[in-house]
C-alpha positions as CSV (number, residue, x, y, z in Angstrom):
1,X,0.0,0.0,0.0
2,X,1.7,3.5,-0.6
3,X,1.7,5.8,1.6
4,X,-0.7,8.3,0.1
5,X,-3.2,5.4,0.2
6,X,-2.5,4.7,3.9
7,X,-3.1,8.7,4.5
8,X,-6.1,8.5,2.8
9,X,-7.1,5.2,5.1
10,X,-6.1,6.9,8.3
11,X,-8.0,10.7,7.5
12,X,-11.1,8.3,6.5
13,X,-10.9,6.8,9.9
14,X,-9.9,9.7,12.0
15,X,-13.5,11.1,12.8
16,X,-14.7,7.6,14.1
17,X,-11.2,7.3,16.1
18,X,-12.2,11.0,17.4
19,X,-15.1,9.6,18.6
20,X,-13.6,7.0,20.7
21,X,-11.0,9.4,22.1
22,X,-13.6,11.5,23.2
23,X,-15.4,8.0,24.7
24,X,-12.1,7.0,26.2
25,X,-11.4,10.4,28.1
26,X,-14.7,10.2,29.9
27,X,-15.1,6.9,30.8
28,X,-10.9,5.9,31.3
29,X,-11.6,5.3,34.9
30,X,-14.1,2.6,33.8
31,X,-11.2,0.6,31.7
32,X,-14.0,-0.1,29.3
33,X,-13.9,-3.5,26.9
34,X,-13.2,-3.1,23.3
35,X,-16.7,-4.6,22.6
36,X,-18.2,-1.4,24.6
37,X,-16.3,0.9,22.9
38,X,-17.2,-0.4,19.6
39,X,-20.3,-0.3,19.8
40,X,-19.8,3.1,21.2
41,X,-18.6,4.5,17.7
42,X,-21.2,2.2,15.8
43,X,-18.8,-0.3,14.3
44,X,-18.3,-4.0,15.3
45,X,-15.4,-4.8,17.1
46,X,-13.4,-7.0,14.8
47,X,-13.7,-3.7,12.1
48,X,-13.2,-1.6,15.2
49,X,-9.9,-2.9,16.5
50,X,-8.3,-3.7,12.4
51,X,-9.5,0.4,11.9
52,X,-7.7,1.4,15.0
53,X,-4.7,-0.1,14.7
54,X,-4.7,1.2,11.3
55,X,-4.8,4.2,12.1
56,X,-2.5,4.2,15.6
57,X,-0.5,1.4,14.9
58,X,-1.0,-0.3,18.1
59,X,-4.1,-1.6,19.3
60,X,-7.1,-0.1,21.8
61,X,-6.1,-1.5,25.0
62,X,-2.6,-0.2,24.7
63,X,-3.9,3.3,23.0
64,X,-5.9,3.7,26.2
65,X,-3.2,4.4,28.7
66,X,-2.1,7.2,27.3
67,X,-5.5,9.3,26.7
68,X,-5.5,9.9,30.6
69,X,-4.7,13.1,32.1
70,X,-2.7,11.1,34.8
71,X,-0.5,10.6,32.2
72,X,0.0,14.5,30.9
73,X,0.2,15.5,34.6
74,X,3.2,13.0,35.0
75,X,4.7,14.2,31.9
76,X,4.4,18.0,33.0
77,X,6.2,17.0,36.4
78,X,9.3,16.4,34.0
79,X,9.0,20.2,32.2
80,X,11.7,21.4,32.9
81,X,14.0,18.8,31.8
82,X,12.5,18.1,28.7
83,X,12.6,21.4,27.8
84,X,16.7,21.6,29.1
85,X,18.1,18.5,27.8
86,X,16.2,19.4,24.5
87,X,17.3,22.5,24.3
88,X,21.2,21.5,25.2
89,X,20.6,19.0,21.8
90,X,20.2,22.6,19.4
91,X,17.6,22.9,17.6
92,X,17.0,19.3,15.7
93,X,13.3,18.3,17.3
94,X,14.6,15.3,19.1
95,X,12.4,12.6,18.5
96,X,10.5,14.2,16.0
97,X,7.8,12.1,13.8
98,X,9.7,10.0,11.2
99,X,13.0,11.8,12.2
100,X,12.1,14.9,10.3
101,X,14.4,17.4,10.6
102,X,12.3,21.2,10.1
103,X,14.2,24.3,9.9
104,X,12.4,27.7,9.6
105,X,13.1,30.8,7.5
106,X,11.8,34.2,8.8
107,X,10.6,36.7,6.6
108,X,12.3,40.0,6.5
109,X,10.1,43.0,8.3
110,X,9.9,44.6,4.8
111,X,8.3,41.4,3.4
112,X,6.5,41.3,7.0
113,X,5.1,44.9,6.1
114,X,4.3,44.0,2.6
115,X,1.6,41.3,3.6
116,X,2.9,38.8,1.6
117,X,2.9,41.2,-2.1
118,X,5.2,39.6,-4.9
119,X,5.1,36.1,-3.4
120,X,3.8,33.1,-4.9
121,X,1.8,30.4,-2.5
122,X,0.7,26.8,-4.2
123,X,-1.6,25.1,-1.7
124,X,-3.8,22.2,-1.4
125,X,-6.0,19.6,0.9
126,X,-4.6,16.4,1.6
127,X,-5.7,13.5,4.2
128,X,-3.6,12.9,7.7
129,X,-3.9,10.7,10.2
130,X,-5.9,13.7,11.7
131,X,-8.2,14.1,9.3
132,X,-7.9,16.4,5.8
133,X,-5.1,18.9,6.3
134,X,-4.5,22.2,4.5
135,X,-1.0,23.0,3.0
136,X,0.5,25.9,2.1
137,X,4.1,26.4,0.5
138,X,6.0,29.1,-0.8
139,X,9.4,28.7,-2.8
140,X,10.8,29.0,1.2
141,X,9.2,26.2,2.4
142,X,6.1,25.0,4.2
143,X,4.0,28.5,5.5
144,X,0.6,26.6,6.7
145,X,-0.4,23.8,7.7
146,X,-4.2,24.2,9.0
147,X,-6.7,21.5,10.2
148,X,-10.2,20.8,8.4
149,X,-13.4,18.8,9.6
150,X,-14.3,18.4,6.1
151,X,-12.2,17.8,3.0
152,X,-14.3,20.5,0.8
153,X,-14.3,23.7,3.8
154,X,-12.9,26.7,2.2
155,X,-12.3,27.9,5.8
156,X,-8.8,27.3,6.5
157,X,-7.9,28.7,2.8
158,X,-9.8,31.7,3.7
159,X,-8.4,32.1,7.4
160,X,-4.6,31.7,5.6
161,X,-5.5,34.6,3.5
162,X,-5.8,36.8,5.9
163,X,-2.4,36.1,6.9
164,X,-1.3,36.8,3.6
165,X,-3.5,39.4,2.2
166,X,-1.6,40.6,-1.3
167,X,0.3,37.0,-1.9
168,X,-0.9,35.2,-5.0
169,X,-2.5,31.5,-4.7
170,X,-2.5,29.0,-6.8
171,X,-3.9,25.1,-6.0
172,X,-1.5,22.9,-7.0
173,X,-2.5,19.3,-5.3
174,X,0.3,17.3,-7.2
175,X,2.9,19.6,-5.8
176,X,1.7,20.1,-1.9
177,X,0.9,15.6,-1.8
178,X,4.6,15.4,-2.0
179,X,4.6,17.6,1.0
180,X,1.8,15.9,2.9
181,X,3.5,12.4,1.9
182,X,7.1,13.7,3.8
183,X,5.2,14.9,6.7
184,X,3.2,12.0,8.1
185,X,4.6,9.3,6.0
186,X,7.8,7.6,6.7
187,X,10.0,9.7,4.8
188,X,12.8,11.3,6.7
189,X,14.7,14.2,5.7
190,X,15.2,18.2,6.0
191,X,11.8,20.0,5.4
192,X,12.0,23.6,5.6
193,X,9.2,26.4,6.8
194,X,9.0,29.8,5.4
195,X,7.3,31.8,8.7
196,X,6.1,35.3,9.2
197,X,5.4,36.7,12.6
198,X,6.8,38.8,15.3
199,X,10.5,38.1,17.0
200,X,8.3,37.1,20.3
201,X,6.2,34.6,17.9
202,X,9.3,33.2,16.1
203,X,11.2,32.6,19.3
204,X,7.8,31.1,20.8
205,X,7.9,28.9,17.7
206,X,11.5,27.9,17.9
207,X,11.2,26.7,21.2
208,X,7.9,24.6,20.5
209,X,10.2,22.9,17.9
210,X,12.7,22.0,20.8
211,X,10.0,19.8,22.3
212,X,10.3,16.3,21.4
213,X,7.8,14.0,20.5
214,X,5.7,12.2,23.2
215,X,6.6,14.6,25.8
216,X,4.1,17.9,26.6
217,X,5.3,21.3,28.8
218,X,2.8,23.6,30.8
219,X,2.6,27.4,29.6
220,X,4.6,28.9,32.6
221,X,7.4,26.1,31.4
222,X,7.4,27.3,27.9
223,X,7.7,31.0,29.6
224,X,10.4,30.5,31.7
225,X,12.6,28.6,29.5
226,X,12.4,32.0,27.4
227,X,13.6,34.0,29.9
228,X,10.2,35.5,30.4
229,X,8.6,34.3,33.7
230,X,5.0,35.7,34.5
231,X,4.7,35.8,31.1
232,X,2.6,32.7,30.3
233,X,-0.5,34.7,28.5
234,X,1.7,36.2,25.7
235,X,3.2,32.9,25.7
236,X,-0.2,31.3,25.2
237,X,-0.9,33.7,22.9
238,X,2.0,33.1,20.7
239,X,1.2,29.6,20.5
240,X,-2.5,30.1,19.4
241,X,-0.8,32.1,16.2
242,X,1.4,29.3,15.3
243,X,0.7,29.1,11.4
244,X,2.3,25.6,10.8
245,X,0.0,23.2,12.8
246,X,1.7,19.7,14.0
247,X,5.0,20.6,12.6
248,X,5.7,23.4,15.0
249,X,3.9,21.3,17.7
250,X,2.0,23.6,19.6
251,X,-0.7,20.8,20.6
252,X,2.1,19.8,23.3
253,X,1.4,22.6,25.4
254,X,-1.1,22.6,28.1
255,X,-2.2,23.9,31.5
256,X,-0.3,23.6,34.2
257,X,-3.3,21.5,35.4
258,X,-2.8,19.0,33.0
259,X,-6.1,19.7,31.0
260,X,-6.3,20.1,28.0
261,X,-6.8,23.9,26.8
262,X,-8.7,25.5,24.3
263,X,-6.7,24.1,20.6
264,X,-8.2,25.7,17.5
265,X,-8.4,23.0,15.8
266,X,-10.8,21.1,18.2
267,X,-9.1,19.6,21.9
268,X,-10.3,16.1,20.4
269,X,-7.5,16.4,17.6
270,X,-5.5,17.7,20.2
271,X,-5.8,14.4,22.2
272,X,-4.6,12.4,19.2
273,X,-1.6,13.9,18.7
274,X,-0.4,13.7,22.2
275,X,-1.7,9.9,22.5
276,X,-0.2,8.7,19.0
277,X,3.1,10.8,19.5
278,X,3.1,9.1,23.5
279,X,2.2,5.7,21.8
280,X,5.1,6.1,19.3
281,X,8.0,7.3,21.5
282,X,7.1,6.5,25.3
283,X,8.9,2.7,26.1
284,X,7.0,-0.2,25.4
285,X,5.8,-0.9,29.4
């Protein structure tokens, strides 16, 4: 099976696996069967299990341990750290998906100013393991990389635009499925993003890439590894404008609580990527 194929598989299943996230997170406690959360999500529970570990690669029972916020509140106890020993490793994303190696490009403050006039962007829709994804690409590298409940929404083209109000866009699906392919297939590699934001945003962003995979770091964390303690709202806010979805992982942030805080593209999706990164990287128990 190639691996666009297996994309297509695993954005097919994602809404149903959403579903049983969202079933999992209320009723861990409970340890429920794989027959009750089957039926849960309205499939049987031989289809269930062969669709789940499609999509996750390892099965239910084993998924399960890692939806709980025990687990991100354990993680969070080891903030610091994470964030020290990755940042000590430079800026490589340790553990990253795939081993994917993403560097970023800043745009100058006259480009900034210019809102994007004079530069070309190709984008397209794609399937992910979390459902259909928008991409957006300049001749820089990767600029967006948005979230969609529905493969045929305009919405995140039209919320990129705004980002980029005088660039001209142009869909170009062969080009951008190479893209999608490298990011959550099993191709390695360098793959480089063309950003624009503020020097608080792009140094927000730089660290988010410094967390490795599997592991998640509270707000006032993030803060104080910058050098900026008390400042966990700007922080926050920083984060939330994170154009480049998954691959500057902002979903591994959360309150210092350990719940789960508002993510834009739906805290369900958020869930996901926490459990399948923890599923992938965390030892075998």
């Amino acid at each position: 099976m190639s691996e666009i194929t297996e994309l297509q598989h695993q954005s097919r299943d994602y809404a149903r696996v959403e579903r049983a996230i969202s079933y999992l997170e209320e009723n861990f406690r409970d340890q429920p069967e794989l027959e009750t959360v089957a039926e849960a999500v309205g499939l049987s529970t031989a289809h269930f299990q062969r669709m789940f570990k499609r999509w996750a690669g390892i099965s239910p029972k084993r998924f399960v341990q890692y939806l709980t916020l025990d687990h991100a509140c354990q993680r969070l106890a080891d903030s610091a750290s994470v964030l020290d020993a990755s940042y000590d490793a430079g800026l490589s994303g340790p553990g990253r998906l795939h081993d994917l190696f993403v560097t970023y490009e800043a745009m100058t403050p006259g480009d900034y100013k210019r809102d994007g006039d004079g530069v070309g962007i190709v984008y397209g829709v794609h399937p992910s393991p979390f459902g259909p994804c928008f991409i957006g690409e300049t001749e820089r590298g990767v600029c967006a990389l948005r979230f969609a409940d529905d493969a045929a929404s305009l919405a995140p083209l039209e919320d990129f635009k705004q980002r980029w109000c005088n660039a001209d866009f142009r869909e170009d699906h062969h080009q951008t499925a190479g893209t999608a392919a490298r990011i959550f297939g099993a191709a390695g590699g360098e793959l480089a993003l063309d950003l624009r934001g503020t020097n608080f945003q792009l140094k927000v962003w730089e660290a988010l890439l410094r967390i490795p995979s599997g592991a998640v770091v509270s707000y006032d964390a993030l803060a104080g590894a910058l050098d900026k303690p008390g400042a966990a709202r700007a922080v926050g806010s920083a984060v939330a404008a994170n154009p480049v979805s998954y691959l500057i992982p902002c979903h591994r942030v959360i309150r210092k609580s350990g719940r789960f805080h508002n993510y834009y593209w739906g805290p369900e999706r958020k869930r996901a990527m926490l459990a399948w990164e923890a599923a992938h990287f965390a030892p075998a128990a």
